[in-house]
C-alpha positions in Angstrom: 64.1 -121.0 71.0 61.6 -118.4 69.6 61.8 -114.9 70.1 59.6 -112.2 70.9 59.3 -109.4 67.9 57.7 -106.5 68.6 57.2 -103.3 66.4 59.8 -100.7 66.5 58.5 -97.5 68.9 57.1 -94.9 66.1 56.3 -97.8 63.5 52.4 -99.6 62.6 53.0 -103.4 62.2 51.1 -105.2 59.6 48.5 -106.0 61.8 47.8 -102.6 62.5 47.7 -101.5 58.7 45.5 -104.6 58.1 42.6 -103.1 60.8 43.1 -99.8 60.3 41.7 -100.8 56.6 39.0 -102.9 57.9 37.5 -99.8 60.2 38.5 -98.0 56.9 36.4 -100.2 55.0 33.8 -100.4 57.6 33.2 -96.3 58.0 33.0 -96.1 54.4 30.2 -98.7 54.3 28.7 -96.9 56.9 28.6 -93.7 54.4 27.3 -95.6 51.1 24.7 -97.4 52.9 23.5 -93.6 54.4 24.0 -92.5 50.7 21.5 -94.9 49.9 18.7 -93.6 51.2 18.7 -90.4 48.9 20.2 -91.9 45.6 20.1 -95.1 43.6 23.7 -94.7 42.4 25.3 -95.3 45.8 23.9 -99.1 45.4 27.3 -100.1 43.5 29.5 -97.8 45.8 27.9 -100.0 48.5 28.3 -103.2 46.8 31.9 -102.8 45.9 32.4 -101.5 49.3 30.8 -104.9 51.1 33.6 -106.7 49.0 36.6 -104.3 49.9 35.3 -105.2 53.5 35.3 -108.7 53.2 39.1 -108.6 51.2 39.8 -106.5 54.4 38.4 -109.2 56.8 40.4 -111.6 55.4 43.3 -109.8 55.0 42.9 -109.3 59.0 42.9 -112.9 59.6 46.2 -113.0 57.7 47.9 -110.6 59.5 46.8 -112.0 63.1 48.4 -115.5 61.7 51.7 -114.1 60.6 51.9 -111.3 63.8 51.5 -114.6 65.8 53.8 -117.1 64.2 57.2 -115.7 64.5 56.9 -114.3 67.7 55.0 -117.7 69.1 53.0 -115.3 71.1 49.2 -115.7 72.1 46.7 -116.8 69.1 43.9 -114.6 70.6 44.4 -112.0 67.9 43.3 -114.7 65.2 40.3 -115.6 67.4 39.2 -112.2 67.3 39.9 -112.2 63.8 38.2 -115.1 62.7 35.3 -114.2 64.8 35.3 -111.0 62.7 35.3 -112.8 59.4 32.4 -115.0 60.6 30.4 -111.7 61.5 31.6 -110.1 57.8 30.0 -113.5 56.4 26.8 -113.2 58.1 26.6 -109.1 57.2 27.5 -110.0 53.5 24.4 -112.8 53.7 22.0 -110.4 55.2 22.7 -108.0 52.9 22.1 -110.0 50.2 19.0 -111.4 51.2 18.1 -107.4 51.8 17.3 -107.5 55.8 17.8 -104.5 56.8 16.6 -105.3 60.3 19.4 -107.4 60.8 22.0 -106.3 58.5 21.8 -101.9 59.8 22.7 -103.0 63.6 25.1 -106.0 62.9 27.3 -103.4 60.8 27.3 -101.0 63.6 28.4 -103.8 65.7 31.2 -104.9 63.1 32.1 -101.2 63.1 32.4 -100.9 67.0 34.4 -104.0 67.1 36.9 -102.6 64.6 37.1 -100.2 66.3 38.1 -101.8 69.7 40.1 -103.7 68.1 42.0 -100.7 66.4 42.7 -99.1 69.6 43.9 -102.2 71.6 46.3 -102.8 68.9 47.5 -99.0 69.1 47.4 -98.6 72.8 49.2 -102.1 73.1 52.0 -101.2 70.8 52.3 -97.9 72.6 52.3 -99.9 76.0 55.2 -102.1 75.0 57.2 -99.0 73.5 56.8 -97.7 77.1 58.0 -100.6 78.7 61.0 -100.9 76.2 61.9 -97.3 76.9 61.5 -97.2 81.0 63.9 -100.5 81.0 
């Protein structure tokens, strides 16, 4: 029989950590690619960020596989994340091929979704830690 684990009231699960670094990641891409536009140096900051992103897109995808797999609970947080690290793909491509048309809005869109994501993963921890507590 499998049973439910959820994260102790007060604690961040691996899961959490993992998207909190991929907004992380994301906001700080954000800034370099701003940075951009008034110095030449910010190019590598940029470029090493883009590959912390990606590390933390993956890294995401890992946690939504093991946050699933003991608790046998719904694989919808790998979807997401999957679908994350197919957008982080795409972003890495454009960038590469420098099209900024493309690239500028689908990282706003990356960030946005990280950020979503961030705060149904807080606000559904907090709502189980409710429900544990008024039971």
């Amino acid at each position: 029989m499998a049973e439910q684990t959820t994260a102790a009231p007060g604690r961040f699960t691996f899961l959490h950590v993992a998207i909190a670094l991929q907004t992380l990641a994301l906001l700080f891409q954000a800034v370099t690619a701003g940075l951009l536009l008034s110095s030449s140096h910010s190019e590598v900051l940029h470029s090493v960020g883009a590959r912390v992103m990606y590390g933390a897109s993956m890294l995401y995808v890992l946690a939504a596989i093991l946050a699933w797999r003991p608790g046998g609970g719904s694989p919808r947080p790998i979807l997401y994340a999957s679908g994350f690290l197919a957008l982080a793909s795409v972003q890495v491509a454009l960038g590469i091929a420098h099209i900024p048309a493309l690239h500028v809005p689908l990282g706003v869109l990356m960030f946005g979704l990280s950020v979503l994501a961030l705060g149904r993963a807080v606000s559904g921890a907090s709502d189980v830690n409710r429900m544990r507590r008024t039971t």
